[in-house]
N, C-alpha and C positions, 0 to 999 in steps of 0.2 A: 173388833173386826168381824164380820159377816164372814165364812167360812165361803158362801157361794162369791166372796171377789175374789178374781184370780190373781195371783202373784207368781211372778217367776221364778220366786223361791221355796212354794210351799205344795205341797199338795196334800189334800183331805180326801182319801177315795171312799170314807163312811162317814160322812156327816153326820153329827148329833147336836141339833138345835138346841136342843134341852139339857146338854152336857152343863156339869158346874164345875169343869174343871177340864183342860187340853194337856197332852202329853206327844210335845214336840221330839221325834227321835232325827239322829243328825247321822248320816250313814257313814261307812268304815272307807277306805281308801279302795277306790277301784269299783266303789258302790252307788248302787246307785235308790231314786225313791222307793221303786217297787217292789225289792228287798223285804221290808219292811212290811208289807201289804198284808201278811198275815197277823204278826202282832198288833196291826192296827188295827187289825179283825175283830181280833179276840181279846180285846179291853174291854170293861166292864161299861156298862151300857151310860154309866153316869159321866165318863172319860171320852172323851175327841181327842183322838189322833190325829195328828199330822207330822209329814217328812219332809223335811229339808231334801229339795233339788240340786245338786250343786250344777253349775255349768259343764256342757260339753260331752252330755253324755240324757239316754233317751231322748224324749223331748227337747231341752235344751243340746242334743248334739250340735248342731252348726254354732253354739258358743265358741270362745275362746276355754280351753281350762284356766284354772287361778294354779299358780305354781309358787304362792307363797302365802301364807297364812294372812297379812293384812287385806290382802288383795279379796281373801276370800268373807272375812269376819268381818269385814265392817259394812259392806250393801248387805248382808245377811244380817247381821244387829238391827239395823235400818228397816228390815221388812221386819221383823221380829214383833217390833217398838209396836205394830198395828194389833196383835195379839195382847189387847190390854181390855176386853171386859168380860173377863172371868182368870182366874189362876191358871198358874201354866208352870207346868215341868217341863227339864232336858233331859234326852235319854241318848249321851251320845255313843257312840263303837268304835273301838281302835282310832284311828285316826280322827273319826267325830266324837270320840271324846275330848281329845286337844282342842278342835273346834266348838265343842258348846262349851268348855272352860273356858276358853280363849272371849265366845263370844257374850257367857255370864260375867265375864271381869268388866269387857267394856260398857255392856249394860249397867252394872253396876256405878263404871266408875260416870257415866252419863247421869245418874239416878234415876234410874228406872228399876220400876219392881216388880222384876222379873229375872231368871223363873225363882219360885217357893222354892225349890228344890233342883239339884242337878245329880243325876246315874249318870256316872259314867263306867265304863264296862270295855276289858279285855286292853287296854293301857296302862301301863306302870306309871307311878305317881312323876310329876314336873320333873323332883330332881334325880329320877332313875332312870328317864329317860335319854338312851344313847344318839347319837347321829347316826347317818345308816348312809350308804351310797350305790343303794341296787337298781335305783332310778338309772346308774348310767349306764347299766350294762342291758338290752334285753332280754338277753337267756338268762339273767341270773335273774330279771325282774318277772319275768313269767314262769320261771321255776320256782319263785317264793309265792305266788298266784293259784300256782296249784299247789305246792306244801300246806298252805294255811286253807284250803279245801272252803272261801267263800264262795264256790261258784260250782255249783255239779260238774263233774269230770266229762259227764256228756258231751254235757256242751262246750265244751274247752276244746274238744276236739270239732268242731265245725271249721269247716272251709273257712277261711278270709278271719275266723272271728279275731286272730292275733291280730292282724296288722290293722282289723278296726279298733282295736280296742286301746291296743298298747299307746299310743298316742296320750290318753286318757291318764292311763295306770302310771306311766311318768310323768304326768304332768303331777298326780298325787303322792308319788312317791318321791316326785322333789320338794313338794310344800314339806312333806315329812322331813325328812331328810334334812332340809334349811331351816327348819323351825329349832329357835331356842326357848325353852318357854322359862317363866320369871319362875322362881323359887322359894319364894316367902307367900305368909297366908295372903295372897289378894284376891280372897272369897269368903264372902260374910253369910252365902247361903249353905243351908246343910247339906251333905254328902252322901250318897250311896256308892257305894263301887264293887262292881260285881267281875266277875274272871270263872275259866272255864279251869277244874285243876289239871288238865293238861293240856294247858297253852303250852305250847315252848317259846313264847314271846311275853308272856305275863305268867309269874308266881306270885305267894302271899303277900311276900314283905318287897313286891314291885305295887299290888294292890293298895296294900295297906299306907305306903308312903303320901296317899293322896291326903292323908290326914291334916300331913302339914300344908297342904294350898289351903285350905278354910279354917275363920275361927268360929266358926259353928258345929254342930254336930255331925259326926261320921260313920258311917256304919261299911262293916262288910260284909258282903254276900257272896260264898262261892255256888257252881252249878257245873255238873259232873260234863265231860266232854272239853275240847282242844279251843281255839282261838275262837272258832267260828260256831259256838255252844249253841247261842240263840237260835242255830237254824237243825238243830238234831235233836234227839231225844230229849232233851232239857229243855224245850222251847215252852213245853205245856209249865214245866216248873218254874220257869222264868214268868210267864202268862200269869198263873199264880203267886208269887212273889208281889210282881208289879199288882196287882189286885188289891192283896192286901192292903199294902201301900197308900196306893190310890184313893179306895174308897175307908179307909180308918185313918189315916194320915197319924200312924203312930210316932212317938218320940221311941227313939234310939241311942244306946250305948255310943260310948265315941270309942275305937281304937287306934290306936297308937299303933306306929311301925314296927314295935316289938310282939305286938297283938294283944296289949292290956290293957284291959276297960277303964276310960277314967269317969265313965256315969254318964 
């Protein structure tokens, strides 16, 4: 797929024609592509980035939102399948972590090959994940909005921005919310998973359980700062991390939910 065709699912805001490899990130619940716009910046010059648009918000606002995970993985798998001439990573957050795992399984179980690899970051592994029901309340959903600090406090206080927004924010935090995900390895690609050490929504051994969804290789990576790490002091270290990664594509240790290496 030619990065200059447009899809309503993806956007490229640094095209690199000459990349030998793309690194799809899948945004966090209440997020949106622009987010992202810096770490897509600051990829090494060999890597194209691109971000998953969900509906219903920027560009796509006059969408519908998706308020349940098949709704939303599977015309998303579908644009995906187009990114097939060169290698491709998922890099999904909090909630687009569910969603690029969600949407690596069904590629998979399609046989498609794709992505090499999936990061997923600041979500506890399938089976530690709990049910949650702050979708039904607005104050309790806009007050976990600003706890989890993905969005400058600035701007949180703008006129109107709640009642544009919230619409959105529960439409995502019911996909959350209603999502059961499977619990056995159904991931044959290798693993990263990365967490901020103080999340109050992700610890090590919520991290580390991601081991058992793949029977491929696992690694962890923690990175100092709360839920929302990637956009604060650690974002350079994250930058770096994924670098490495990317342009050496090393083999890694696998750990296990008690945190011991089996090689």
């Amino acid at each position: 797929m030619s990065t200059d065709v447009p899809s309503p699912w993806l956007r490229c805001y640094f095209p690199r024609p000459g990349a030998v490899r793309r690194l799809v990130f899948f945004p966090h619940g209440g997020g949106a592509a622009s987010f992202y716009r810096p770490l897509v910046r600051d990829l090494p010059e060999g890597v194209e980035g691109m971000v998953v648009q969900y509906p219903g918000r920027e560009d796509r606002l006059g969408e519908p939102c998706c308020t349940d995970m098949p709704g939303l993985v599977e015309p998303l798998a579908k644009a995906l399948t187009r990114l097939d001439d060169k290698p491709v990573w998922f890099f999904g957050h909090s909630m687009g972590a569910s969603v690029a795992h969600e949407v690596t399984r069904l590629l998979g179980t399609a046989g498609e090959a794709l992505p090499e690899r999936l990061i997923v970051s600041g979500r506890p592994g399938p089976a530690r994940q709990r049910p949650d029901d702050k979708h039904l309340d607005d104050e309790q959903l806009w007050a976990d909005v600003c706890r989890l600090g993905g969005t400058d406090g600035r701007l949180l206080q703008l006129p109107g921005l709640r009642e544009m927004t919230l619409p959105m924010l529960r439409a995502d935090y019911r996909l959350v919310g209603t999502y059961r995900p499977g619990t056995g390895r159904d991931l044959s690609v290798p693993l990263s998973v990365c967490y901020g050490t103080e999340d109050p929504e992700v610890d090590a051994a919520d991290a580390a359980a991601w081991a058992e969804a793949s029977s491929a290789q696992t690694e962890l990576a923690s990175f100092p700062g709360g839920h929302f790490y990637l956009r604060g002091p650690a974002r350079e270290e994250l930058t770096h991390w994924l670098a490495q990664r990317l342009d050496g594509h090393p083999r890694h240790a696998h750990t296990d939910p008690a945190g011991r290496n089996r090689g």
